[in-house]
C-alpha positions in Angstrom: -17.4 -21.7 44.9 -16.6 -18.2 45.6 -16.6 -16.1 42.2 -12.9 -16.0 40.7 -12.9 -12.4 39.6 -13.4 -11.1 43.2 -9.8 -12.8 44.3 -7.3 -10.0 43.2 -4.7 -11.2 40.7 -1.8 -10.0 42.5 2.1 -10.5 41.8 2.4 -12.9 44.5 -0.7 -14.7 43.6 0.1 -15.3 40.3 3.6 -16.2 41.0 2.1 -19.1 43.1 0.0 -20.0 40.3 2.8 -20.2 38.0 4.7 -22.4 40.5 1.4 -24.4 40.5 1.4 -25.2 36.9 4.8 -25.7 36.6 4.1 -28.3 38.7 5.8 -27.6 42.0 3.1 -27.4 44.7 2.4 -31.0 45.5 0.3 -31.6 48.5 2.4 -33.6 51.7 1.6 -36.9 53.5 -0.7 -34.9 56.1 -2.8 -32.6 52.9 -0.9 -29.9 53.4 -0.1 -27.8 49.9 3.9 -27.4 49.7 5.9 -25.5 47.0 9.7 -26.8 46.9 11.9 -24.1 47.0 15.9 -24.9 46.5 15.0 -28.5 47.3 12.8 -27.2 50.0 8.7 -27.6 50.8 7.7 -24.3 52.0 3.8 -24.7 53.1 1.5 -22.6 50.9 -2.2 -24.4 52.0 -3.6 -21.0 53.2 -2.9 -19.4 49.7 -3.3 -22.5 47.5 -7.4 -23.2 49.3 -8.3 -19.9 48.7 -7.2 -20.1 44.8 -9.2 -23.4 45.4 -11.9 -21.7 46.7 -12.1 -18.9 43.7 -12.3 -21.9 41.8 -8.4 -20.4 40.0 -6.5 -24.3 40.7 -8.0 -27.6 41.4 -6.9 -31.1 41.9 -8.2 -34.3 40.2 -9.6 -36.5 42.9 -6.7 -38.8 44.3 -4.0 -36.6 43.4 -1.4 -35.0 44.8 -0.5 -32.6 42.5 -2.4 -28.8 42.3 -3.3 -27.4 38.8 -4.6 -24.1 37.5 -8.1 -24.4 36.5 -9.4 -22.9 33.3 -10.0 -19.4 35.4 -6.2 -19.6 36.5 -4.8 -20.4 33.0 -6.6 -17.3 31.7 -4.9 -15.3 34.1 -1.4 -16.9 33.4 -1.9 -15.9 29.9 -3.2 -12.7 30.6 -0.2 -12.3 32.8 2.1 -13.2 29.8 0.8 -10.4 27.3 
């Protein structure tokens, strides 16, 4: 794991993150992170593996579902203030 602080915490970044907890980037049938936009999937892997990387959002093992990982929910409430 790469060290989360040295990932910038940018607007678009944490909008994604926001999106992730809310709970609308599910990975596809081929792995592939989606957010669903308007009733959409719009792909978001390359940003959603390097959260993963920074160790900012996870998923449990067998799940299809991406969540912000105690590093990303410190920046979401950080965000918030």
């Amino acid at each position: 794991m790469a060290d989360p602080t040295a990932l910038e915490p940018t607007e678009i970044r944490i909008a994604l993150l926001r999106d992730i907890a809310a709970g609308r980037v599910q990975d596809d049938t081929d792995h592939m992170p989606m957010l669903t936009v308007d009733g959409e999937p719009v792909p978001v892997g390359t940003a959603v593996w390097e959260m993963e990387r920074h160790d900012w959002v996870g998923q449990d093992c067998g799940q299809q579902r991406w969540e912000p990982k105690p590093y990303g929910r410190q920046l979401l409430a950080e965000a918030d203030r």
